[in-house]
C-alpha positions in Angstrom: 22.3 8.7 -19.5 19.0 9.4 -18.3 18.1 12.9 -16.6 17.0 13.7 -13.1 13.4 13.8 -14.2 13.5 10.8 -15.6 14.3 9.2 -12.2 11.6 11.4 -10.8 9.3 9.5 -12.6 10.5 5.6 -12.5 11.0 6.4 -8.6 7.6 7.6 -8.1 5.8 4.4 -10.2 8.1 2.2 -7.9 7.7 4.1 -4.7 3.2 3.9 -5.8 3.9 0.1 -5.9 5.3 -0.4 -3.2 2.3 0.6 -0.8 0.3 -1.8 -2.6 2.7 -4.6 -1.0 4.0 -6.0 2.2 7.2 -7.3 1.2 7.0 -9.2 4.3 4.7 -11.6 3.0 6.9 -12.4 0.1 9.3 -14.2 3.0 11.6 -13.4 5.5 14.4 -13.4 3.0 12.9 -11.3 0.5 12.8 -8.7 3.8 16.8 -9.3 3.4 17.0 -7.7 0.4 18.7 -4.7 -0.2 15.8 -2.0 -0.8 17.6 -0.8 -4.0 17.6 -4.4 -5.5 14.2 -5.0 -3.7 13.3 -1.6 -6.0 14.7 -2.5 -9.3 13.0 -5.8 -9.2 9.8 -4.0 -8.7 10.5 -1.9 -11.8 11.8 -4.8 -13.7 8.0 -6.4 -13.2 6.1 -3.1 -13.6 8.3 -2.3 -17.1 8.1 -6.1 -18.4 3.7 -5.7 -18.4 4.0 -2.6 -19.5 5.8 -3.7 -22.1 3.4 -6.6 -23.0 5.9 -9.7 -21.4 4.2 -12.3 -20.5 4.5 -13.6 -16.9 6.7 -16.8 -17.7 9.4 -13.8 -19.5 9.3 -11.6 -16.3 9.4 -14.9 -14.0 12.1 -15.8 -15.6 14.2 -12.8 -16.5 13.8 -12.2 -12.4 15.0 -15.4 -11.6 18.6 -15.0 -14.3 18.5 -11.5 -12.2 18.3 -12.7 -9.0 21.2 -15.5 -9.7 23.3 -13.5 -11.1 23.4 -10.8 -8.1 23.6 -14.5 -5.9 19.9 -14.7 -4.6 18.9 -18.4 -5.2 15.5 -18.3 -5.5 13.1 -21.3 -7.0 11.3 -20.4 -9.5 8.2 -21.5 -8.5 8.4 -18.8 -5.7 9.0 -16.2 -8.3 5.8 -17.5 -10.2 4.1 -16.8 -7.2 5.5 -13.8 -6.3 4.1 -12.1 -9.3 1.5 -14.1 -10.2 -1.0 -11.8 -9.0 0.8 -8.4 -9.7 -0.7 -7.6 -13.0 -3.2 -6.8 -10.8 -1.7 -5.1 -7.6 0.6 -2.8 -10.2 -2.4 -2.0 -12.5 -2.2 1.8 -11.9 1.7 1.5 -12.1 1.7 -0.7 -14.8 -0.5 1.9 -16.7 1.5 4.7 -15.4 4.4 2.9 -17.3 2.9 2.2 -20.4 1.8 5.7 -20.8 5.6 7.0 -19.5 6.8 4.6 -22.7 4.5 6.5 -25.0 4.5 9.9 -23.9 8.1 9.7 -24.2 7.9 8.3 -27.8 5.5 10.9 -28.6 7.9 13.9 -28.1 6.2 15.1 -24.7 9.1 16.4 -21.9 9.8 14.4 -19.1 8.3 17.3 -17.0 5.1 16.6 -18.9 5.4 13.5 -18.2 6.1 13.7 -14.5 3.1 15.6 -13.9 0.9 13.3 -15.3 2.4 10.5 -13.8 2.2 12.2 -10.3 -1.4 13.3 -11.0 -2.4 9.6 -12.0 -0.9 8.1 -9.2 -2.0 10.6 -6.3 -5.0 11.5 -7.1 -6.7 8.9 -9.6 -9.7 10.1 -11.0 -12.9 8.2 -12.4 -14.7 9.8 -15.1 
């Protein structure tokens, strides 16, 4: 069961990614999607690079996903729908990664949701 905080933080590295995309580009019928499914697909992306997938796993991980939910998709559009967002999720991708570690490490999810929020509203360069 995962807390409150917890979906604090996954729902503020999805919401971050989001205004780095115009799902409208993606296709009309990716616009169709339900924005909870639209959401969890983001997260599923942004968790698999984290993680260290590689692009063909997350391609096609999100293309079994999107069958099984009935959303026939080719998976050459899925290559292309990600194919460039190692690079468009960088900060949330990063935001993960360190949300995975933190976590591991012993530090609270508050902790962690500070930080998060901090790294993704007001990145700093050192």
């Amino acid at each position: 069961m995962h807390s409150k905080t917890e979906y604090l933080i996954w729902d503020k590295i999805v919401h971050s990614a989001k205004t780095r995309v115009d799902i409208s580009t993606i296709g009309v019928r990716a616009s169709k999607i339900h924005p909870e499914i639209m959401d969890q697909l983001i997260l599923h992306m942004i968790a698999g690079f984290a993680s260290g997938e590689d692009h063909y796993t997350i391609a096609t991980s999100l293309h079994n996903e999107l069958r099984h939910i009935g959303i026939e998709v080719h998976e050459d559009t899925i290559d292309e729908i990600i194919a460039d967002k190692h690079v468009v999720f960088s900060a949330e991708i990063y935001a993960a990664y360190l949300t995975f570690s933190m976590l591991e490490d012993g530090h609270t999810e508050h902790e962690v949701l500070g930080y998060i929020t901090e790294l993704l509203d007001r990145p700093t360069v050192y």
